[in-house]
N, C-alpha and C positions, 0 to 999 in steps of 0.2 A: 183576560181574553186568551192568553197565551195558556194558560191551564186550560183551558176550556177548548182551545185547536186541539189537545194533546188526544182529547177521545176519540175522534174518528180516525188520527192517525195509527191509534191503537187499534182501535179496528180493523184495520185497512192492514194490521199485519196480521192480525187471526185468522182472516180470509186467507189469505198465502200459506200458513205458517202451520192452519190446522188444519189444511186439506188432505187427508188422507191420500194415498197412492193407491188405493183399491179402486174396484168400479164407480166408487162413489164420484170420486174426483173427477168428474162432468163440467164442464165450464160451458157458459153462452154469455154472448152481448145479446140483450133487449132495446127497444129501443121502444118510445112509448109518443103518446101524443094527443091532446087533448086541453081540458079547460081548468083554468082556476079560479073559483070562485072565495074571495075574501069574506070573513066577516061581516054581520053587517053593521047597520048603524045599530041597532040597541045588544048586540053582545060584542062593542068594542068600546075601550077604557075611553073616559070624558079625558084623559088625557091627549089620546091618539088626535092626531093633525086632521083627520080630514071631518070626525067629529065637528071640532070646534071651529072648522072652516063652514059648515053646514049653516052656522050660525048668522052671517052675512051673506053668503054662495049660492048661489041656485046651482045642484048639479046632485047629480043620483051617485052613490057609493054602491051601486049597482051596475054604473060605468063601467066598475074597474073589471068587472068579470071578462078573463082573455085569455088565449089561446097561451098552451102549455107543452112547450118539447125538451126533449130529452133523452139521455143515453144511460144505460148500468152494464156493468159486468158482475155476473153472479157466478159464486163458488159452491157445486153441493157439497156439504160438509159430511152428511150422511143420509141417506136416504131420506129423512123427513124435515131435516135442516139446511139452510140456504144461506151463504153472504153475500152482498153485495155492495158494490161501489158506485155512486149513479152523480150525476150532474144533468142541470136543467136549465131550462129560463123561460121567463115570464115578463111580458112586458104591455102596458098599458098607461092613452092618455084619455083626463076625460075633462070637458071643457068647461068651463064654469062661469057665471057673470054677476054682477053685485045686482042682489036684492033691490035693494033701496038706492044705487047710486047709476047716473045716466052722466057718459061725458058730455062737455058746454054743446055739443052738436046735435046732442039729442040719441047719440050710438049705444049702445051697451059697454059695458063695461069689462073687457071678456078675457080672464085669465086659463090656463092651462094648467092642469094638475097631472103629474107624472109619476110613477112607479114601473120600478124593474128588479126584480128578483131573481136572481141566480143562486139556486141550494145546488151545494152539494151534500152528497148522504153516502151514511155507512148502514146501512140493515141487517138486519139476522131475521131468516122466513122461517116460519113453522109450516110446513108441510103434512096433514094429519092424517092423510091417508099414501103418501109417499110420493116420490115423480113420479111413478110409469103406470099412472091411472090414466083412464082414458079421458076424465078431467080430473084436473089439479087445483082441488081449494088451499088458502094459504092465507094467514094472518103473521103479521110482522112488525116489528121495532126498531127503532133506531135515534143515529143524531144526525142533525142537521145543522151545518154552516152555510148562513143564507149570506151572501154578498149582496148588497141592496145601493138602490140610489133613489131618492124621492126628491122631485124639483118643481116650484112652479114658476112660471115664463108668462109673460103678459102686460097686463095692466094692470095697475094697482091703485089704492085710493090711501094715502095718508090719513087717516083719521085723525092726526092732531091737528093738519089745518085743512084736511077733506081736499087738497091738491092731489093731482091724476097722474103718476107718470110708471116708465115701465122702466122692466128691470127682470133679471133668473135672479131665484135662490135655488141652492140644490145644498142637498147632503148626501156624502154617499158613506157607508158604514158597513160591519160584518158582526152578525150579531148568529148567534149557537142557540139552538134548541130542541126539542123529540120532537121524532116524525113515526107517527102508526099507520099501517096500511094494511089492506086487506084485498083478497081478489080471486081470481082463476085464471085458468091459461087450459087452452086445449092442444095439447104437442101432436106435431104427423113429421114423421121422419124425423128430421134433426133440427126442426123448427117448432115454432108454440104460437099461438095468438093467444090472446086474452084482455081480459078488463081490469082494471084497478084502482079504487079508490085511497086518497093518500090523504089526511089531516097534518098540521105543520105548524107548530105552535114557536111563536119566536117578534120578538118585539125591538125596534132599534129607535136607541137616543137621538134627540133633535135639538137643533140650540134656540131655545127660545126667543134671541132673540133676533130671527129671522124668520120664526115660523109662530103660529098662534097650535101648540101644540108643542109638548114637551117630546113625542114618538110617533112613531108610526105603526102600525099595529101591520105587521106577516104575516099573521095567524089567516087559515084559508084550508078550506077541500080543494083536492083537484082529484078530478074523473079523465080516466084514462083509457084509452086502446093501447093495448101492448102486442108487440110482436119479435121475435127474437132468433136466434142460430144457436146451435148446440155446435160443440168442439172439444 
């Protein structure tokens, strides 16, 4: 893990380190805001947790779909090249209740399933036709270190002797992986809006034996509004 922090720290100094002093050297904060939509159930691994909770659970993994903010500072490098530094979060619960099992009262059964995801990112933009068009297409790569917490909260059912009681399990973890994006922005004066779509591939360990699932699967699109200040 500690080899794997080391990339976007590296990063994070080429942005500074290779910025040119000519007119290139433009800097803005963006700030973006919008949704993230997770995987769904048949393109995430039979390992991931909320898979094999589906199993007993009544609950949509379409829940999880939720609002997405966040901040970058972006460095042009050269007229068709861009770095950036950005941090976000994401946070969603979605409710759930046992299939087949009703407490002695006749109630449901009703647990909580939680996720939050905090990336931070280091990016490099391809710029193809430069900034100072009147729109700004743009494809880009990076790494991303997601800081995560996945917990559930509620009631629960023992299956060895089908006794009811409650209880939180949570994990929280930091787990590294590429993040690609692509978009536009339309600049007027020393500002820009635009859209951006982000992909984010990255998966974190879970101890078995608090959860019926070995990970939790980060992997997810987020669709973006972006808007920003030049400086």
């Amino acid at each position: 893990m500690h080899r794997l922090m080391i990339v976007p720290i590296v990063m994070a100094t080429l942005c500074v380190g290779l910025a040119p002093s000519t007119s290139f050297a433009q800097q803005s904060v963006s700030f973006h805001i919008g949704g993230f939509v997770p995987k769904g159930e048949d393109a995430r691994s039979r390992d991931d947790v909320l898979v094999n909770n589906l199993d007993f659970l009544d609950f949509d993994i379409g829940d999880f779909k939720g609002p997405s903010v966040g901040g970058e500072w972006l460095v042009a490098l050269t007229d068709n090249l861009e770095a950036g530094l950005g941090v976000g979060i994401y946070s969603r619960t979605s409710n759930a209740i046992y299939d087949d099992f009703v407490d002695s009262d006749g109630t449901e059964i009703e647990t909580d399933l939680k996720m939050r995801i905090v990336p931070f990112t280091a990016t490099v933009r391809f710029l193809p036709i430069g900034r100072y068009a009147s729109v700004v297409p743009y494809v880009g790569a990076g790494v991303g270190v997601f800081s995560w917490r996945y917990a559930e909260t509620g009631e629960f059912v023992d299956f060895s002797d089908f006794s009811i009681f409650r209880d939180t399990f949570e994990k929280t973890g930091t787990s590294t992986g590429p993040v690609f994006l692509g978009g536009a922005r339309v600049p007027f004066g020393a500002g820009f809006v635009g859209f951006e779509v982000r992909y984010q591939d990255a998966k974190g360990e879970l101890p078995i034996e608090d959860f019926f699932g070995s990970e939790v699967d980060l992997r997810g699109f987020s669709y973006l509004a972006t808007f920003g200040i030049g400086f």
